[in-house]
C-alpha positions, -999 to +999 in steps of 0.1 A: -262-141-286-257-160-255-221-140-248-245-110-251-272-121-231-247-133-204-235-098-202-266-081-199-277-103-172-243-098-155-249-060-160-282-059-143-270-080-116-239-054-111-263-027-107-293-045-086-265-054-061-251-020-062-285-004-055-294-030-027-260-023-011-270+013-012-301+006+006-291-017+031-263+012+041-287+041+045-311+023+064-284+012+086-273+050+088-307+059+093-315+031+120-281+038+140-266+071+134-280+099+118-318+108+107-330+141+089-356+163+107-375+194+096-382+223+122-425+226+120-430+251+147-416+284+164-409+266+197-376+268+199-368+302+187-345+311+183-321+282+192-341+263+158-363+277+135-391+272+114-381+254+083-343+244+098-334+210+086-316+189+111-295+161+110-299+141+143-273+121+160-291+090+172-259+072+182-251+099+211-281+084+233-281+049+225-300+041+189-333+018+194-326-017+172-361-019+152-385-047+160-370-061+191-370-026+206-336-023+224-310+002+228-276+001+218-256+016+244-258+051+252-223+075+243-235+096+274-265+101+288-288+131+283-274+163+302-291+197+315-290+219+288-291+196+254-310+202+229-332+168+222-356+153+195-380+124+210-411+107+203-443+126+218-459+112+249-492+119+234-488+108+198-453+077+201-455+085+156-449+122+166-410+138+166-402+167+187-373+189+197-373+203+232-343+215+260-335+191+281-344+207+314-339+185+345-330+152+345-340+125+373-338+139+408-339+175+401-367+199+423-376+223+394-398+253+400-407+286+378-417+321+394-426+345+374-411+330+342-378+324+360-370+286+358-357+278+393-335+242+398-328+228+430-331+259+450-310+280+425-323+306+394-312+292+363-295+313+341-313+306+303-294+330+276-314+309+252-346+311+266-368+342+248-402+356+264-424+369+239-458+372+261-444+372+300-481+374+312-495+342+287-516+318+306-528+281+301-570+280+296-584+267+325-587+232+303-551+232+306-544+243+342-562+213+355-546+190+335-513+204+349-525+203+384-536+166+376-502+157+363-478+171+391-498+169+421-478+133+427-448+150+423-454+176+438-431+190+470-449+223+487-465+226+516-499+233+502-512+209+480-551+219+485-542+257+473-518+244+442-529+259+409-498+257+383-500+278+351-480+286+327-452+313+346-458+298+380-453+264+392-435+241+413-417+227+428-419+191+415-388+167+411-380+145+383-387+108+386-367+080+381-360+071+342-378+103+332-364+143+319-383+175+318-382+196+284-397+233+278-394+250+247-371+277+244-399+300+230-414+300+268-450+316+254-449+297+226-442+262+234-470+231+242-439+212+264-439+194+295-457+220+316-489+209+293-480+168+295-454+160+321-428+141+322-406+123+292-403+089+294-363+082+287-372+056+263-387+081+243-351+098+235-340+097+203-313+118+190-297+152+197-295+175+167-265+175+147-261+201+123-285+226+106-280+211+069-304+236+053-328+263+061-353+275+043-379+310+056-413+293+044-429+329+049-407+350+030-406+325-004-440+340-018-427+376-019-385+369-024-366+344-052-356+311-040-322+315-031-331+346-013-354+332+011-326+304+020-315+315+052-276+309+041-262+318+074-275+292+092-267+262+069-241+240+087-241+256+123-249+234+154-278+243+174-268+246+210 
């Protein structure tokens, strides 16, 4: 009996340190490298879509170590053009995917729904206008005057009324990045709230892992509504 009991005790102790070995390595994984994230909203069509599942390379920016709340050092820093998730300025529990727009020091500007950086039209393949003439409420456009008045660089500050299409210039501060929505009339972005703290960076997206059209699942099967081509691409 006691040979038996020894090797039921020394059973469950294989497996409890088996499973806690499994946990302690995924939350280091998750911590430190790479995080799953689901695509909630049309704002980046069509770079992401609704109901893309992302894994997101936290390591590329510089992970945050939990509870003491510093960074491991960066691969690279954050460059015109990526494709970044982050914690919302309005709600820190909140993820987000956005384009990385302009980083510190850049005079950004948009006429007409043309991004303009640093004096020069920006070429945006990416970019997709659904409603050219959409407009912020009137809510809204004072909170964007509010926001970049200190940053802003034109001659007429008095006259200044930002919207939506129209607005700028304004250069990026110190330790901060700009991000729009590739889905320009469909995205609440940093026209609405400014400014991106860097510390609020935390991974660029990986790989598309699975994809899934929510709206199309009540009328098709399953495995038809899986959008198949998209499953293991990288969202640029």
């Amino acid at each position: 009996m006691r040979a038996k009991s020894r090797g039921v005790a020394l059973w469950f102790w294989e497996w409890t340190k088996s499973i806690v070995i499994a946990v302690v390595v995924w939350l280091f994984l998750r911590t430190f490298l790479v995080e799953a994230f689901r695509i909630p909203s049309g704002s980046m069509e069509n770079t992401l879509l609704v109901g893309d599942f992302l894994f997101v390379n936290k390591l590329l920016y510089g992970a945050e170590v939990p509870i003491i709340h510093q960074r491991l050092p960066a691969l690279r820093e954050p460059r015109r053009g990526d494709v970044v998730v982050f914690s919302s300025v309005e709600q820190q529990d909140t993820m987000i995917v956005k384009r990385l727009i302009g980083v510190p020091g850049d005079t950004l500007s948009m006429v007409a729904g043309q991004l303009i950086r640093n004096g020069r039209p920006v070429d945006e393949p990416f970019a997709i206008h659904t409603d050219p003439t959409a407009s912020a409420d009137g809510y809204q456009r004072v909170r964007m005057r509010e926001w970049q008045l200190p940053h802003f660089v034109g001659r007429d500050t008095a006259a200044y009324q930002p919207d939506l299409q129209d607005w700028g210039p304004i250069v990026v501060p110190p330790d901060s990045l700009f991000m729009m929505g590739d889905n320009r009339d469909g995205s609440y972005d940093g026209r609405y709230w400014g400014f991106l703290p860097r510390s609020n960076v935390k991974g660029r997206p990986l790989i598309v892992y699975f994809s899934f059209d929510q709206s199309s699942f009540r009328s098709l099967p399953f495995f038809t509504a899986i959008r198949w081509r998209r499953l293991f691409t990288v969202p640029q």
